[in-house]
PAKOLGU-211228 format. One record per residue (C-alpha): residue number from 1; x, y, z. Coordinates in Angstrom, 1 decimal, padded with zeros to 4 digits. Layout:
! PAKOLGU-211228
<palo pos="NUM" xx="X" yy="Y" zz="Z"/>
...
END
This chain:
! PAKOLGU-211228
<palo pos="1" xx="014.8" yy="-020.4" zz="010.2"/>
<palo pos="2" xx="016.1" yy="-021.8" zz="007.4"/>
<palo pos="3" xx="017.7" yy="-019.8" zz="004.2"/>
<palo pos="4" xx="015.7" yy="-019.5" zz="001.3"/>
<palo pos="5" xx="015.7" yy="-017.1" zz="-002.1"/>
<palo pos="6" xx="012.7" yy="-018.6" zz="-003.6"/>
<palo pos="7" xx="009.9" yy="-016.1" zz="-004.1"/>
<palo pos="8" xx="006.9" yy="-017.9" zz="-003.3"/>
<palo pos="9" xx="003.4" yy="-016.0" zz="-003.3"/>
<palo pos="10" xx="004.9" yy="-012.4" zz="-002.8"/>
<palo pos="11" xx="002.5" yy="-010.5" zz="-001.5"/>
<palo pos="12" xx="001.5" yy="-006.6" zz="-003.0"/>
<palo pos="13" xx="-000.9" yy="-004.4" zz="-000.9"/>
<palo pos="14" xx="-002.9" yy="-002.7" zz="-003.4"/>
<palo pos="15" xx="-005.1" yy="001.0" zz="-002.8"/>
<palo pos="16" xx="-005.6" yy="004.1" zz="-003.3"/>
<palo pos="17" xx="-002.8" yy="006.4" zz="-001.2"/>
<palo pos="18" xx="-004.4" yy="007.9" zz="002.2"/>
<palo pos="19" xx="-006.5" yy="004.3" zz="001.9"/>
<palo pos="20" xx="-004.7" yy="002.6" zz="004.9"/>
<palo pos="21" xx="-002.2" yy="000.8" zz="002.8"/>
<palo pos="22" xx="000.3" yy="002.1" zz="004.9"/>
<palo pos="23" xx="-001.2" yy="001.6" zz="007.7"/>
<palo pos="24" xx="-002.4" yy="-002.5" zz="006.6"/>
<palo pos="25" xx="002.1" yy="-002.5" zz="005.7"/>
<palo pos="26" xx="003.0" yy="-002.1" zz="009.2"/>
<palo pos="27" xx="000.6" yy="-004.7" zz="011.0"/>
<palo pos="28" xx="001.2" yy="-006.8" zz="008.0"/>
<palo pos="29" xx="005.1" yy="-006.6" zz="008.5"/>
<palo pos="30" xx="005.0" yy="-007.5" zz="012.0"/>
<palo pos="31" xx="004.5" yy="-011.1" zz="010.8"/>
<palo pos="32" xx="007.4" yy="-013.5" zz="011.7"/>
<palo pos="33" xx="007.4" yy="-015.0" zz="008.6"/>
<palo pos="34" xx="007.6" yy="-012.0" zz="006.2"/>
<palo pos="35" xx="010.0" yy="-009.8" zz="005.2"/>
<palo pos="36" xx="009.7" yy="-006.4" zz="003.5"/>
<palo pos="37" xx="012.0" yy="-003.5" zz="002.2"/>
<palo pos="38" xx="012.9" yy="-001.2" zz="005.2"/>
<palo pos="39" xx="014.3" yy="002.7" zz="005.0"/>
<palo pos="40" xx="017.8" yy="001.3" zz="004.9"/>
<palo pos="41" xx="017.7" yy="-001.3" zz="002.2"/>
<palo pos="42" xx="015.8" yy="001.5" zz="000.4"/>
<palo pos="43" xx="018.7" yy="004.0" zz="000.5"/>
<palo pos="44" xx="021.5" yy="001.2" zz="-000.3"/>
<palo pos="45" xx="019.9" yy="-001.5" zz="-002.9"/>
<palo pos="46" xx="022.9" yy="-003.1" zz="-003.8"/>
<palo pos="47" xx="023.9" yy="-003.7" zz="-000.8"/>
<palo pos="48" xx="022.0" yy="-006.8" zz="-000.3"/>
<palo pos="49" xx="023.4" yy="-007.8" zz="003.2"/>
<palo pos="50" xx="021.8" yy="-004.4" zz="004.7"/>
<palo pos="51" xx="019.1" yy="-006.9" zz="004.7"/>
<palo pos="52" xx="020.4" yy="-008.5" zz="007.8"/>
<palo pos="53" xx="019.7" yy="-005.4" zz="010.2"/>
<palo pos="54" xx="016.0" yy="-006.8" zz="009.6"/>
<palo pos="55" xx="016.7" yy="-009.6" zz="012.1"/>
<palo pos="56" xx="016.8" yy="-007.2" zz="015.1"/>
<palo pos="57" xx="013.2" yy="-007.4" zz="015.0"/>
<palo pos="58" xx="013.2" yy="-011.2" zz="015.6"/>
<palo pos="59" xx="014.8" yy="-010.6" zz="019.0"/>
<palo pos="60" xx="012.3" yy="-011.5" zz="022.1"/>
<palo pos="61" xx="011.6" yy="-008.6" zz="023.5"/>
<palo pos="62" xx="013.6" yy="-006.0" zz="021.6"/>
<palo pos="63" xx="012.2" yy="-006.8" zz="018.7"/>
<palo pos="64" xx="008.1" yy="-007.2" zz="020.4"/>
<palo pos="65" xx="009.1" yy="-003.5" zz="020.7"/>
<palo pos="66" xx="010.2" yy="-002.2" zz="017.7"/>
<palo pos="67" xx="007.5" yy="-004.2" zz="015.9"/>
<palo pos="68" xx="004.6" yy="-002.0" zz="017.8"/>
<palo pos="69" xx="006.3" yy="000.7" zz="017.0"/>
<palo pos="70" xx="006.1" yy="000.3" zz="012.8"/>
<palo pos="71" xx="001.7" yy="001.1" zz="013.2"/>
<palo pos="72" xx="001.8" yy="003.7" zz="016.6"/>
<palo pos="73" xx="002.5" yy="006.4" zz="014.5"/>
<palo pos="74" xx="006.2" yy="006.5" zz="015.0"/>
<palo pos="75" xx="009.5" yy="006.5" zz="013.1"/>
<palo pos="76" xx="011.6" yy="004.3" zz="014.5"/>
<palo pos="77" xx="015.2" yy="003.6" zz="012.8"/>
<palo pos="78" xx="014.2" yy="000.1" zz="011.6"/>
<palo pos="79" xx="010.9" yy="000.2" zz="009.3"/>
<palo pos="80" xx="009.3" yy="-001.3" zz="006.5"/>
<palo pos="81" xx="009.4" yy="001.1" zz="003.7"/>
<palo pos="82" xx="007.6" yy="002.0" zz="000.4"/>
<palo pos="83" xx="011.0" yy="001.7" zz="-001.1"/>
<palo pos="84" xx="010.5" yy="004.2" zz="-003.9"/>
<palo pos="85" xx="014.4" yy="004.3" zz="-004.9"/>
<palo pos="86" xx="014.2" yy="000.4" zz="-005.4"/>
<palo pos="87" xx="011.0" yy="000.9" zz="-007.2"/>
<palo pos="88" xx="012.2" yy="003.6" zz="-009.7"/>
<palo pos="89" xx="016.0" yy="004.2" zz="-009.5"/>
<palo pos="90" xx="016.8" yy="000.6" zz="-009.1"/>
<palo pos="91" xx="013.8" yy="-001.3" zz="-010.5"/>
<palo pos="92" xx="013.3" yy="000.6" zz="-013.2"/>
<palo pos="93" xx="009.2" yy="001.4" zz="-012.1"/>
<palo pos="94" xx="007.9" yy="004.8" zz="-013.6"/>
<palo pos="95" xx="006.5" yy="006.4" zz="-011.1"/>
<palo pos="96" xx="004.6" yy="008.7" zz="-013.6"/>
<palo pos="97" xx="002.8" yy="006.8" zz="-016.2"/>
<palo pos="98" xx="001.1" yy="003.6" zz="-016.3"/>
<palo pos="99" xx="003.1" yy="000.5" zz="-016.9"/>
<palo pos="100" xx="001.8" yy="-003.0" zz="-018.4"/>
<palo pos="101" xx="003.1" yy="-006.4" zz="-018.7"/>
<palo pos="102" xx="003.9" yy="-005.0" zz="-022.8"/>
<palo pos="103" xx="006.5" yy="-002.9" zz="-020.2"/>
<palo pos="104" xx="008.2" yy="-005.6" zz="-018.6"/>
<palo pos="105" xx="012.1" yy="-006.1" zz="-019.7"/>
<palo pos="106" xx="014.9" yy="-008.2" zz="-018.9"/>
<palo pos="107" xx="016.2" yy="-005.4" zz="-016.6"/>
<palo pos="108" xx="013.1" yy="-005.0" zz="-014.5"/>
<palo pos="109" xx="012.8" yy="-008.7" zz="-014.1"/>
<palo pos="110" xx="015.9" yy="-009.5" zz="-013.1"/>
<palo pos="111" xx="016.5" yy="-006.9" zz="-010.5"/>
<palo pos="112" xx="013.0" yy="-006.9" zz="-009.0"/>
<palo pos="113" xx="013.7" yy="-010.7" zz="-008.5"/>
<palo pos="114" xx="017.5" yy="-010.4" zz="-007.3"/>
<palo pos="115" xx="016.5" yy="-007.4" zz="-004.5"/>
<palo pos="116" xx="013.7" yy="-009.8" zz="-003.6"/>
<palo pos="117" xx="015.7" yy="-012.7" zz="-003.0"/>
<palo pos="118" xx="018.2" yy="-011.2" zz="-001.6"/>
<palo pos="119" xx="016.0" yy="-009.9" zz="001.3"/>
<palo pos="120" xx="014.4" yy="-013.1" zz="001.4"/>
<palo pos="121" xx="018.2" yy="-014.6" zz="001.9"/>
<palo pos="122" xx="019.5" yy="-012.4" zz="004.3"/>
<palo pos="123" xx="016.7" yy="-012.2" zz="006.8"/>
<palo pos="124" xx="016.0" yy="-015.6" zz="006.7"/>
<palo pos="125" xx="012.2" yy="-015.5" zz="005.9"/>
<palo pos="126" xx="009.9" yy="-017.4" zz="003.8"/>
<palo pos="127" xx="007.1" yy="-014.5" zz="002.1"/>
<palo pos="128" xx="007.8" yy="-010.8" zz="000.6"/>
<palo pos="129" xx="005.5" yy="-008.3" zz="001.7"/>
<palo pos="130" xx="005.4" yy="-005.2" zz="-000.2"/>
<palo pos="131" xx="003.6" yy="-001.6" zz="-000.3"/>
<palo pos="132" xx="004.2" yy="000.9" zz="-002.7"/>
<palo pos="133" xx="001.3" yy="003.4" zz="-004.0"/>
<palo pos="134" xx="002.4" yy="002.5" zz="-007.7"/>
<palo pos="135" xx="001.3" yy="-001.2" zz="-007.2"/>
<palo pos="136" xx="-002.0" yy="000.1" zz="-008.4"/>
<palo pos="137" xx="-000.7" yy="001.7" zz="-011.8"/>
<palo pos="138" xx="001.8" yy="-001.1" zz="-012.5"/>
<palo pos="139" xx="-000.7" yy="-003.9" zz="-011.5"/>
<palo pos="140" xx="-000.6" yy="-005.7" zz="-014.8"/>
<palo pos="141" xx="003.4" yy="-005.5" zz="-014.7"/>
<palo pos="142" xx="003.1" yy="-007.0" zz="-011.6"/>
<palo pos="143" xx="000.8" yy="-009.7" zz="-012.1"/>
<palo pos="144" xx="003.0" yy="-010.6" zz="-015.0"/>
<palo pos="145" xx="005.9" yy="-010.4" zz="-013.1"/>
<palo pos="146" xx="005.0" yy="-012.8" zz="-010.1"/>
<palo pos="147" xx="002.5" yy="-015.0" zz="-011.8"/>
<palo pos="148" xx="001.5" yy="-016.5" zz="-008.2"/>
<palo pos="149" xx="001.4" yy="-013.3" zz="-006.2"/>
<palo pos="150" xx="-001.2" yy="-012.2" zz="-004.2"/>
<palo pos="151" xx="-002.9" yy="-008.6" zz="-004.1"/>
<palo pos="152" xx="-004.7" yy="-007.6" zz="-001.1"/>
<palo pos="153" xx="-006.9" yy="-004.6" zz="-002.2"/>
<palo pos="154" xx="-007.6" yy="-002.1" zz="000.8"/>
<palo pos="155" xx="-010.8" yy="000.7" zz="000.3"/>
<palo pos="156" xx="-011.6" yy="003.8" zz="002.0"/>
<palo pos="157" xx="-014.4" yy="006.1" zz="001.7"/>
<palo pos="158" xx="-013.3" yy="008.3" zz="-000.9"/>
<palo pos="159" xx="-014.5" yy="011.9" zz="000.6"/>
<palo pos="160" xx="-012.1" yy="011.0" zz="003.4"/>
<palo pos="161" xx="-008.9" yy="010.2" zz="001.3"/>
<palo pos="162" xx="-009.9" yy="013.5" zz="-001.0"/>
<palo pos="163" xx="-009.9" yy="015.3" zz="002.6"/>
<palo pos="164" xx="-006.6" yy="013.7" zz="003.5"/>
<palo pos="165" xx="-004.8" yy="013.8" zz="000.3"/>
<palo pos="166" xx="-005.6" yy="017.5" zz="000.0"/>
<palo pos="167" xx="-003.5" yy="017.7" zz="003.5"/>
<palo pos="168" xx="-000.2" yy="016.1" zz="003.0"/>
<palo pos="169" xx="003.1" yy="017.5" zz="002.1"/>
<palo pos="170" xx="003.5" yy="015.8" zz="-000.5"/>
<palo pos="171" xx="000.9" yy="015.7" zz="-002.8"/>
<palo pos="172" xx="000.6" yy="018.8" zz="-004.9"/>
<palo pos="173" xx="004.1" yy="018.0" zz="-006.2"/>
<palo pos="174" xx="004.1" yy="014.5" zz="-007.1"/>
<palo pos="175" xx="003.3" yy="013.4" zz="-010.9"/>
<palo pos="176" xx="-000.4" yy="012.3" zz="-011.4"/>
<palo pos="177" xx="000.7" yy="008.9" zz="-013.5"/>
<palo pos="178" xx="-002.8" yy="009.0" zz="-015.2"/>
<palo pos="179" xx="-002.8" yy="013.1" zz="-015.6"/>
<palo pos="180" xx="001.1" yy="013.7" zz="-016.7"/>
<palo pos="181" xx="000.7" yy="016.7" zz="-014.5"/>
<palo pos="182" xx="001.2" yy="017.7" zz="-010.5"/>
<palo pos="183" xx="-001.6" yy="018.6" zz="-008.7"/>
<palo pos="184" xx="000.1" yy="022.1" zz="-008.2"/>
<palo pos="185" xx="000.0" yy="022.1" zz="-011.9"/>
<palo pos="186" xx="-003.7" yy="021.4" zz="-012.3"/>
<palo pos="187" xx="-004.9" yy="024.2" zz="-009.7"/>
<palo pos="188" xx="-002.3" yy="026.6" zz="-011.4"/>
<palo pos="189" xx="-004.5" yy="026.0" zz="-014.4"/>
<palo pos="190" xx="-007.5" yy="027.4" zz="-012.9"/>
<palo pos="191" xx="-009.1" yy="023.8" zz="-011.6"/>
<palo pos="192" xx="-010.6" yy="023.0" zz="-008.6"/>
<palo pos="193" xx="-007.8" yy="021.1" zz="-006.1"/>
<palo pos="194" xx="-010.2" yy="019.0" zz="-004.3"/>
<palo pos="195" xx="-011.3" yy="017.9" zz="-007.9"/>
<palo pos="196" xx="-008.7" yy="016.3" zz="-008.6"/>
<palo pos="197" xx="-008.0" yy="014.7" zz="-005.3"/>
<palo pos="198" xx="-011.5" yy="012.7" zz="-005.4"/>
<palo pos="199" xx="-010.8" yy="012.0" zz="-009.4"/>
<palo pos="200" xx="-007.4" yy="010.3" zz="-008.2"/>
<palo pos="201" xx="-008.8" yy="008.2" zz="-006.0"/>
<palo pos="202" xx="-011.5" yy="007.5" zz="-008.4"/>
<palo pos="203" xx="-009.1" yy="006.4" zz="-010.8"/>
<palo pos="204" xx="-006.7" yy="004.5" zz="-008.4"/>
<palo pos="205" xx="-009.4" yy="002.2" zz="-007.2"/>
<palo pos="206" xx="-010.4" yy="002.0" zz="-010.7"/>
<palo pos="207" xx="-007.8" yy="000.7" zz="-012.6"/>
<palo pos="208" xx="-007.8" yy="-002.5" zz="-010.0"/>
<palo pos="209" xx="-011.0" yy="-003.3" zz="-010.0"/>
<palo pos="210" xx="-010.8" yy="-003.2" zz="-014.0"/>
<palo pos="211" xx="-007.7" yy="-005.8" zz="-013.8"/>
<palo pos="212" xx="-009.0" yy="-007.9" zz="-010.8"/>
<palo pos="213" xx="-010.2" yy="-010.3" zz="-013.2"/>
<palo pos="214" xx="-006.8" yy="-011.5" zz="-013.9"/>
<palo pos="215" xx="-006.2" yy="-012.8" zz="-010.6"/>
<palo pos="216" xx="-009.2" yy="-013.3" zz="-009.2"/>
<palo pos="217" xx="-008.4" yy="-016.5" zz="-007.5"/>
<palo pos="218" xx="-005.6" yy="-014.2" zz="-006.2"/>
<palo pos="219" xx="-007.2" yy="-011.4" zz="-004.9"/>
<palo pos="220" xx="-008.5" yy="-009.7" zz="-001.2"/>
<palo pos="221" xx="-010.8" yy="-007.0" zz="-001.3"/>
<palo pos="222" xx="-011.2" yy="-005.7" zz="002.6"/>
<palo pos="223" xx="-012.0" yy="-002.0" zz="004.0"/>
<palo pos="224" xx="-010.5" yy="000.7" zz="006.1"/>
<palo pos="225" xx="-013.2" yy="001.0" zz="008.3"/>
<palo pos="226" xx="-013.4" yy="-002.9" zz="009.0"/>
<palo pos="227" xx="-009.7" yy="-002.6" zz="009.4"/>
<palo pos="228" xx="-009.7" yy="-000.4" zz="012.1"/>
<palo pos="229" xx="-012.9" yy="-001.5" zz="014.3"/>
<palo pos="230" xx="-011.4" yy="-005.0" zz="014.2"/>
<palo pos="231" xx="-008.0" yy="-005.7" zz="013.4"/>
<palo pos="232" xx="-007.8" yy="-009.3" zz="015.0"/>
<palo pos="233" xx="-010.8" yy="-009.8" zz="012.3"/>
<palo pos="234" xx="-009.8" yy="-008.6" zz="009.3"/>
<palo pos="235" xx="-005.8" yy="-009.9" zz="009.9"/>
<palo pos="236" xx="-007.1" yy="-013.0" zz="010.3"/>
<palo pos="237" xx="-008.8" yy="-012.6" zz="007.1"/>
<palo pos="238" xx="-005.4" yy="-011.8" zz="005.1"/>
<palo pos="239" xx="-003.8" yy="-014.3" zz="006.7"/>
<palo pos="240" xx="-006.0" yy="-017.5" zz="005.9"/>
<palo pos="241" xx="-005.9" yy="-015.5" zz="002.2"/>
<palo pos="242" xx="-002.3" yy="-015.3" zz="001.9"/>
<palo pos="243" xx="-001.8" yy="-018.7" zz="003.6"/>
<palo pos="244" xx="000.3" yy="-017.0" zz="006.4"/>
<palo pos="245" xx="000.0" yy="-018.8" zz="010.2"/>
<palo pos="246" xx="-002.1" yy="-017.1" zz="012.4"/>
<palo pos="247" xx="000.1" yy="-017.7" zz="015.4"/>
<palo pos="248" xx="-000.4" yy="-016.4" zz="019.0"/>
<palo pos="249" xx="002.9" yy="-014.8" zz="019.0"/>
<palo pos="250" xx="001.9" yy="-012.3" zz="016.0"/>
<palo pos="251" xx="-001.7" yy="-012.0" zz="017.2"/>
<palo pos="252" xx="000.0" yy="-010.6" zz="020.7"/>
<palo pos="253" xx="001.4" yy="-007.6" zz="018.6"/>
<palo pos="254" xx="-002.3" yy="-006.5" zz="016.8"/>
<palo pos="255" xx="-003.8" yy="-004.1" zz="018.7"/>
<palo pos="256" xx="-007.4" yy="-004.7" zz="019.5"/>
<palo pos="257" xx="-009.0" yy="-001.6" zz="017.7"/>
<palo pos="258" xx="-007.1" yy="001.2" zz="015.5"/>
<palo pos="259" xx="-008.6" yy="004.9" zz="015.7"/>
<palo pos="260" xx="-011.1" yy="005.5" zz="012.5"/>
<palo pos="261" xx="-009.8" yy="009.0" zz="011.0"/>
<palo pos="262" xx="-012.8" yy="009.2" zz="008.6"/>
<palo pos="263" xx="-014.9" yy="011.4" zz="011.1"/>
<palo pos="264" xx="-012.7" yy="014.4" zz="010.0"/>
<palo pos="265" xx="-013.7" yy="014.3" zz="006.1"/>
<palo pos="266" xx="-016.7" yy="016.2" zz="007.3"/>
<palo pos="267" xx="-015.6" yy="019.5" zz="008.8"/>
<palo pos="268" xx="-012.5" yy="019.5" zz="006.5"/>
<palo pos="269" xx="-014.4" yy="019.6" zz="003.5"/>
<palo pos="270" xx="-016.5" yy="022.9" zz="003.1"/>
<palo pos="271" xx="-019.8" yy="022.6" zz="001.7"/>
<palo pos="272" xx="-018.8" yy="023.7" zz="-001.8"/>
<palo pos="273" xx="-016.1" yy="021.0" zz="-001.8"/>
<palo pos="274" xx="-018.1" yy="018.1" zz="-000.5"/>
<palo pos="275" xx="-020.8" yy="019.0" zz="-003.5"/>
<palo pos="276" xx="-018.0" yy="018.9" zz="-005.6"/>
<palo pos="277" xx="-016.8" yy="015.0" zz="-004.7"/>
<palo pos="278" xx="-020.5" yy="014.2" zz="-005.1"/>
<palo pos="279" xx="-020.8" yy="015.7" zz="-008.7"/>
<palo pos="280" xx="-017.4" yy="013.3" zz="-009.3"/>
<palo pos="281" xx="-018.0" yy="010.2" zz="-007.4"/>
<palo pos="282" xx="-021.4" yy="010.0" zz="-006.1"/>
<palo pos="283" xx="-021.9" yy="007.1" zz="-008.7"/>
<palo pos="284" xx="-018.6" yy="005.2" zz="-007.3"/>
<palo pos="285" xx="-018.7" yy="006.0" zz="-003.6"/>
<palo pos="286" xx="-022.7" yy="004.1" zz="-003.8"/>
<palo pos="287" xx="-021.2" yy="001.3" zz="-006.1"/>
<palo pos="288" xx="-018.6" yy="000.9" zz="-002.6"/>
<palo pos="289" xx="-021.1" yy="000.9" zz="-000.7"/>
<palo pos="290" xx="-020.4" yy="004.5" zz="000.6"/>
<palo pos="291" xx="-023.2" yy="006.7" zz="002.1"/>
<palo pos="292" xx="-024.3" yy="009.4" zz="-000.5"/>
<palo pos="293" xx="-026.0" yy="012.1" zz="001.9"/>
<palo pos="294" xx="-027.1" yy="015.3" zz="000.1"/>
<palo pos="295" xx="-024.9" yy="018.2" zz="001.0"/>
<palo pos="296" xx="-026.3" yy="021.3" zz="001.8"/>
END
């Protein structure tokens, strides 16, 4: 394939974290013609050429291989990443406030462009593919940054991402961009943990479906639980959307179906805590198209 630096209809999954973003990232990435930041472009941004390890995954059947491998659940050495030290030690990207286009500098443009490029360059491909959880809070930046990107906007029933955000490592210590606080910080002060888990996914999903409007032309809105009952379906989907060929040899790599994790959102949430997302969401979850059912 030919060299190319242009940036041409970059593509930024958008979501609420625990949505599936990650999950949409890795089938996504799979795609011949895209590129994406991986772990080891993530540790090493300027170092550009690091960008070349990407083409291992273009080998025939090495590569088949190590593609499956970035949804089944493992870690393999070669992966797309969520690049957070490009994002905020290299970029320039707050991870703990909301940024607008009134935000966007000289700085940030020029070296979310260069890392781009560069990856673009050195792997040969012709579309950017990127997933980062702070897409949603510097959406506007983003849309003013890459005037012809497209946002593909991934939903989840939000009693399961409360359940699943109240479970992962990482969450009580990262900064809440539109609370200024940590999670650890807000149950310290006497509030209810699985409070704040439903209001941040409230507010994620939120904030792009208030800005959707500018880039409407540019914007997918699929869901989880579509995602995984039919990959082949909804892929498709993106890829008509993103104008992406829907060739045989990425369609060999989808898997047929994906296992649906929101069955567990029911016995991991007591009562008390399920009554609680109700009291919060109820009105957003029906908007979604969510089931409501009275708790107990």
């Amino acid at each position: 394939m030919k060299k190319s630096s242009t940036i041409y209809h970059p593509i930024f999954i958008v979501g609420a974290g625990r949505s599936g973003t990650t999950l949409l990232y890795n089938l996504l990435a799979m795609h011949e013609d895209v590129c994406w930041f991986s772990n080891l472009t993530e540790k090493r941004p300027s170092w550009p050429w690091l960008a070349t390890t990407h083409r291992l995954v273009d080998l025939p059947v090495l590569g088949q291989w190590m593609k499956r491998q970035f949804w089944q659940r493992t870690r393999p050495s070669l992966r797309p990443s969520e690049a957070n030290r490009i994002y905020h030690a290299y970029v320039g990207l707050d991870n703990g406030r909301f940024l607008s286009e009134n935000d966007l500098t000289p700085q940030i443009t020029h070296r979310f462009h260069h890392i781009i490029q560069t990856h673009l360059y050195y792997t040969g491909k012709t579309r950017f593919l990127a997933k980062q959880t702070t897409n949603n809070q510097h959406i506007r930046l983003i849309n003013a940054l890459f005037p012809d990107a497209r946002f593909v906007h991934i939903i989840r029933d939000g009693r399961a991402v409360a359940a699943s955000l109240a479970r992962v490592r990482w969450w009580p210590h990262i900064r809440v961009w539109w609370l200024g606080q940590t999670p650890t910080d807000w149950a310290t002060a006497g509030n209810d943990p699985i409070e704040l888990c439903i209001r941040h996914w409230q507010r994620d999903v939120a904030v792009i479906l208030e800005n959707r409007h500018l880039f409407a032309d540019r914007y997918l809105e699929i869901r989880y639980e579509e995602l995984v009952e039919s990959p082949g379906t909804t892929i498709g989907q993106i890829l008509a959307f993103v104008g992406l060929a829907d060739t045989a040899e990425f369609r060999r790599l989808l898997p047929a179906r994906l296992t649906n994790m929101n069955h567990k959102w029911s016995h991991q949430l007591s009562a008390a805590q399920q009554r609680t997302i109700m009291q919060v969401a109820a009105n957003m979850l029906a908007q979604l198209g969510y089931g409501v059912e009275e708790v107990a």
